[in-house]
C-alpha positions in Angstrom: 141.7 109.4 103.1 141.8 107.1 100.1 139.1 109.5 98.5 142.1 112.2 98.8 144.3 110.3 96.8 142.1 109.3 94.2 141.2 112.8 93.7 144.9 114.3 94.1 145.8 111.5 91.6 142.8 112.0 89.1 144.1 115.9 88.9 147.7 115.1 88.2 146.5 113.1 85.3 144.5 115.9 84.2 147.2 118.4 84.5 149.5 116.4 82.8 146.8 115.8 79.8 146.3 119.2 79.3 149.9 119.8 79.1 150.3 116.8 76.9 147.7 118.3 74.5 148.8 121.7 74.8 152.7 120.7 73.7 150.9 118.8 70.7 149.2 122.0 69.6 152.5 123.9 70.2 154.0 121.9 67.6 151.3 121.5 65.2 151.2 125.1 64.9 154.7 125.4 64.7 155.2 122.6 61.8 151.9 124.1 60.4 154.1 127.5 59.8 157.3 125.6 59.1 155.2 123.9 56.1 153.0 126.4 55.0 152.9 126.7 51.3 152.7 130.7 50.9 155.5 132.9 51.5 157.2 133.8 54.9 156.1 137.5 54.9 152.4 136.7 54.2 152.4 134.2 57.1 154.2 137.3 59.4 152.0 139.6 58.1 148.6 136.7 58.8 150.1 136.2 62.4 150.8 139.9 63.0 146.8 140.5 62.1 146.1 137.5 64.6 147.9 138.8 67.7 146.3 142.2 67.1 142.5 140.7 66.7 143.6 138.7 70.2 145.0 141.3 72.0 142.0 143.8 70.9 139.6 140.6 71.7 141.5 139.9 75.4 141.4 144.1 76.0 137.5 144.2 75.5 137.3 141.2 77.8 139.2 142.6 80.3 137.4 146.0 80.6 133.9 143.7 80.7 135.3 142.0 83.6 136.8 144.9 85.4 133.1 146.8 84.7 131.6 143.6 85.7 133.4 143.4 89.1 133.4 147.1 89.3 130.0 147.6 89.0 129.1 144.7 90.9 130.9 146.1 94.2 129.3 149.8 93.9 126.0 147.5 94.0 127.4 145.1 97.3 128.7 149.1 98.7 125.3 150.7 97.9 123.3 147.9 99.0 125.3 147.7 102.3 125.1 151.8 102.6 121.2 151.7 102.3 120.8 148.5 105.0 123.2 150.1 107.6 121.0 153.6 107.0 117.5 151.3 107.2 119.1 149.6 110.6 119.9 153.1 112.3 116.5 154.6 111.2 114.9 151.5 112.6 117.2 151.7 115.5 116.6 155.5 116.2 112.7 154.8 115.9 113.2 152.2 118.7 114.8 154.3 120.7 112.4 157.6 120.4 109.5 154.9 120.8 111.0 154.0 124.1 111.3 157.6 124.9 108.3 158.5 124.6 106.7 155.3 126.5 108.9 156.1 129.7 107.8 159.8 129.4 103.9 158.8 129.6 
């Protein structure tokens, strides 16, 4: 039980470090911008090319993971399909095996 606290506590602090560091970068880029010694419409135009290269970048990564899990559970269905078919041939050849012993 004290193992559960220590562990529930260790994450807390880790959630709240990440936060912490994650507000700090908030604000750096922020006062980065706010600072910035080129002109407001260069910056807009800088962080419109940004957003698009990120969204383009999370889109491609998103399709890879969707083909990823995609393919991955045609493989699990297949694979499933072909045991299922190999149990009920093995299944029917126990059972025509049988046959034919009790017809001898």
């Amino acid at each position: 039980m004290a193992n559960e606290i220590t562990h529930t506590d260790h994450g807390s602090k880790l959630s709240a470090s990440i936060s912490l560091f994650v507000a700090g970068a908030a604000a750096g880029a922020i006062a980065a911008l706010l600072f910035a010694p080129q002109a407001g419409r260069e910056t807009r135009r800088q962080l419109n090319e940004y957003g698009k290269r990120t969204s383009d970048t999370m889109n491609q990564w998103a399709t890879a993971a969707y083909d990823l899990f995609t393919d991955h559970d045609k493989l699990n269905a297949r694979s499933r399909q072909e045991e299922a078919t190999k149990s009920n041939e093995r299944h029917d050849l126990g059972t025509k095996s049988q046959m034919h012993a009790f017809a001898r």
